[in-house]
Steps between C-alpha positions, in 0.01 A plus 500: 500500500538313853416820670195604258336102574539544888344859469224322275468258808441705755286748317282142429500362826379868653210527197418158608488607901340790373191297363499229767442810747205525383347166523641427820340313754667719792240306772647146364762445763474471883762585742475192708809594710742784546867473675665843476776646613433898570747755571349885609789788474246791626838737474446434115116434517575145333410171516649192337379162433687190432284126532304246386070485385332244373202502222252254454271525179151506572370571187399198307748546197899436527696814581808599332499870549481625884420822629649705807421813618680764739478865586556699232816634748663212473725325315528141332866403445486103477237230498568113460449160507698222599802739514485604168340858404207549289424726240218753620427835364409780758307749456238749653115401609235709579330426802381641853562186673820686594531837626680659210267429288736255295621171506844373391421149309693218370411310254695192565557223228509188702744198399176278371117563547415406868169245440173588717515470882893474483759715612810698427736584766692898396822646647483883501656807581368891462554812713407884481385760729153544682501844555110730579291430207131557450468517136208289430321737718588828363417386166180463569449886651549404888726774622839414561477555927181304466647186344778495709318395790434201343786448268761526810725235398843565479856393604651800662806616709311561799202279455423194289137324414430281222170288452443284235285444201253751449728746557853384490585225237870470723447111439420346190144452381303486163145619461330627186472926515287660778406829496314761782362684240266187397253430786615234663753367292835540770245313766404234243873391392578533847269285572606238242865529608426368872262222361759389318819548775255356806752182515766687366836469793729795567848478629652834533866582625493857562851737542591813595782654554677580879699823562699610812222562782129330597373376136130573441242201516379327259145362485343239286119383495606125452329203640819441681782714490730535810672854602775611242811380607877677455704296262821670439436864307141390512198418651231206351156381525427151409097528426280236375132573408264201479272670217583759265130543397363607901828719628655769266889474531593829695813637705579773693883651627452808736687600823189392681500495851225264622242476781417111576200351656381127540300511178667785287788678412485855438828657261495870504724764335662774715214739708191212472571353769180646673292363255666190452423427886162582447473250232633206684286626809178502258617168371479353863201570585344341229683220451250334782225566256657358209623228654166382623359568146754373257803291724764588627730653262762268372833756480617758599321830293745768366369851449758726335519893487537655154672839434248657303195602764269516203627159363170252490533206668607160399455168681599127314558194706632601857656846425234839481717789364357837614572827634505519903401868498103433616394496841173464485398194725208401226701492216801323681242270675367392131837461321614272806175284503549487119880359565432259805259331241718449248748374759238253591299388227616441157367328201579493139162649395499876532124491558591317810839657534416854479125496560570367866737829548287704389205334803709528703561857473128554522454252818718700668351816427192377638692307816621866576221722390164319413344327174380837384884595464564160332217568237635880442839355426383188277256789319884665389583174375186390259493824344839357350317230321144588519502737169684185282199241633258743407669606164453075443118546559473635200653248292408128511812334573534129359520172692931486521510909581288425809774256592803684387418812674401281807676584848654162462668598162563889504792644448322862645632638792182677572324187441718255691543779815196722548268279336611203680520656834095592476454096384666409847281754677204377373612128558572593891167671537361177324657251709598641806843610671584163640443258196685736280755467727500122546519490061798771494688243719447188366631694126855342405653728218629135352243378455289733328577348211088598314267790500278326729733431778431782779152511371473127607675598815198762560252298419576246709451743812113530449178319397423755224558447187708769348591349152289855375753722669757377372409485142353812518824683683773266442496250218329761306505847424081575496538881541316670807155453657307818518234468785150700538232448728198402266238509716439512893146425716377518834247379712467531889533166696391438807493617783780723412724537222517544107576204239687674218535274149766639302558428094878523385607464161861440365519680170848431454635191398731374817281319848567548824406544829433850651384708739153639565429754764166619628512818646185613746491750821770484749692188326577242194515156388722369296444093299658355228367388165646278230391643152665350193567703175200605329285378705235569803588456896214481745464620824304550841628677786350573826575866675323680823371783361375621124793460301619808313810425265646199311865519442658153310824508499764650753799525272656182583376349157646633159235656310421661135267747579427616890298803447165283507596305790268710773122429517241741667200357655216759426298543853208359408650192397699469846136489700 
């Protein structure tokens, strides 16, 4: 009978998990702070966790039941509070926010219901392996070498990488299901996981084990994080990251061998070191250029090699993960420019964060080969965004879509990088080189503490009023303008010379400010003209000879449709 009523408990306490799965509120909980203790056996491909999180409910209902999440490789064996353990019931969760495709969850019973805006401080242990696993990928058709390259992740007895969430869930997290066969669902809960872990602290104690002989080095993208140290059988890192929601918790252990510089150090794997010097020699020589741009950087940059040549590359926080097997001076000139920034310029907003990279890679460009080069490159970019603003032409998005699609608010990487990058353009060739420069360096990541912040900081460099920019590119999402030259006249001045009045109209949605060359015999001229979303922009420009061609826009500003953007002036009109 005893043994019949505790089978009769169980099977009631797992129907009653059962049903609470499904009206959890997985989002409910944020992992203020993290202190972990992480040991790596690559001879076994395992890792095991023993620590500490705390939880603080930020929904606005009490809490009893919590939520954790791992890699569906891993493990739980114990969670508590207050040294005693808690009953939790674990079991598997479909979702791509990890690279197997599947989560291991716990649905943890707390002690009482944790009241809104309060906290709950877990002990917890798990451990499993992390072996090559692209799963998520390969269900969706990509062929198995294909995802590879960008699942890489993998402890290994000859090399050893691990990032974070998004594609490693090697720490604990909890996010509702995100899948890459859903638009932009991975990108969206993404997005809501750093939102909610910006403040969020990390205190990492990372071991590995030391054999007879030179140990291999360890590398960890923390805000701080000294060299691993030998403690007995072992060596340790002792990493702290100041926010979980801007830097992606990642390590490293390879026998690297390293090339150092003032501003970087390059790791490379056995045969790279050719490239690697050519890294750290294209990292020099624009670290000038940077510097005079964005600051000088504030740490030391790490670049380190990965084993797979094909593997794509991977940068969080102070660490870029990518093969050293290119030589080409371009493509290491644009990583390293892409780096240096990073190294610094930070801020918490990835508009900022990542959009400033992203310049940056396209000043240089045109530092090294001309603005024509610069425009080519950006044109790669905005066809990475261009075809989703265009697809929202055709709808008519509502008031808080504007806002939560807004550069300020996106959680898309092709927004928040490529589209981003072409708003900083288009601010430089507003403002000029130097009072973009002056607003870059009076930014202080702390205190960016609204949306308007930086634009504030910008604004304050002129006598313009650029409140339209902004909530046309930035606090808003307003699509693209599409420019065409309406119409175009000409009459002969005196005693020599043409006055051409030229028409624009905006029939997209999004202002700004763009380019309008006149093209005549033997040269150009080239003037700017503001022209806000469906609307008119007027005019007159004064050229030499008859003018022949109108071309508005050059490229540098994001458009919907740029077949209409080159006018002809009939002959008869140019006289």
């Amino acid at each position: 009978m005893k043994l019949r009523n505790l089978r009769l408990c169980i099977f009631s306490f797992l129907c009653a998990s059962a049903v609470n799965a499904f009206s959890l509120d997985r989002e409910a909980f944020t992992f203020t702070s993290y202190d972990l203790n992480v040991r790596v056996e690559p001879e076994q491909q395992r890792l095991g966790v023993r620590g500490k999180i705390t939880l603080r409910n930020d929904s606005a209902a009490p809490q009893k039941i919590a939520v954790l999440q791992i890699s569906s490789s891993l493990d739980w064996r114990s969670i508590k509070a207050g040294g005693k353990p808690l009953q939790f019931v674990s079991q598997p969760y479909t979702s791509d926010i990890d690279h197997t495709g599947t989560l291991s969850e716990a649905i943890v019973t707390l002690p009482e219901a944790v009241p809104s805006k309060s906290a709950v401080e877990l002990e917890i242990a798990y451990e499993g392996v992390i072996v090559l696993d692209a799963t998520r990928l390969t269900r969706i058709g990509t062929p198995e070498a294909a995802a590879h390259t960008t699942d890489w992740d993998q402890i290994g007895r000859n090399f050893t990488a691990v990032r974070g969430t998004g594609y490693v869930a090697w720490y604990p997290m909890a996010t509702e299901a995100a899948s890459l066969s859903e638009g932009q669902s991975l990108f969206e809960v993404l997005g809501r996981w750093k939102a909610r872990e910006a403040a969020s602290t990390v205190h990492l104690q990372i071991a590995v084990p030391s054999d007879e002989g030179e140990p291999p080095e360890l590398l960890v993208n923390a805000t701080t994080c000294p060299r691993a140290h030998e403690v007995g059988q072992q060596f340790i890192a002792d990493c702290t990251y100041r926010s979980l929601g801007s830097v992606m918790p990642t390590f490293v252990i390879a026998n690297y061998e390293v090339v150092n510089r003032a501003a970087i150090a390059v790791h490379f794997l056995v045969g790279h070191n050719a490239s690697a010097v050519n890294y750290a020699d294209a990292a020099e020589k624009v670290i000038s250029f940077i510097t005079e741009w964005f600051g000088a950087p504030r740490g030391k940059a790490e670049t380190a090699d990965l084993s797979d040549p094909n593997a794509a590359p991977f940068e969080s926080g102070p660490l870029l993960l990518t093969p050293l097997t290119s030589t080409d001076p371009k493509l290491t000139g644009l990583a390293a420019a892409h780096q240096l920034t990073h190294a610094a310029f930070s801020s918490p907003r990835p508009w900022i964060d990542e959009g400033l990279a992203h310049f940056a890679q396209a000043l240089y460009l045109e530092h090294q080969s001309g603005r024509q080069v610069a425009l080519d490159y950006m044109g790669l970019h905005r066809s990475a965004f261009s075809a989703a603003e265009t697809a929202k032409q055709t709808t008519v998005l509502r008031s808080e879509d504007e806002v939560n699609q807004s550069l300020v608010n996106t959680s898309d990487e092709e927004l928040y990088r490529s589209k981003a990058m072409c708003v900083w353009w288009m601010l430089r060739d507003m403002l000029g080189d130097q009072a973009l420069k002056k607003a870059l360096a009076s930014y202080h990541p702390e205190q960016d503490k609204e949306p308007s912040y930086m634009p504030r900081l910008i604004q304050a460099q002129t006598q313009r009023d650029l409140e339209w920019f902004f909530d046309d590119w930035v606090y808003r999402d307003r699509g693209l303008p599409d420019f065409k030259v309406e119409s175009a006249f000409t009459h002969k001045t005196l005693p020599e010379g043409y006055m051409l009045t030229v028409t624009v109209t905006n029939q997209g949605t999004a202002g700004a400010e763009v380019p309008l060359t006149v093209k005549f015999a033997g040269g150009e001229i080239t003037k700017r003209l503001v022209v806000r979303g469906k609307s008119n922009g007027v005019i007159r420009v004064e050229v030499p000879k008859p003018p022949e061609e109108i071309v508005v826009n050059d490229g540098s500003v994001p458009e919907r449709d740029t077949t209409n953007n080159v006018f002809k002036i009939e002959d008869d009109a140019a006289k």
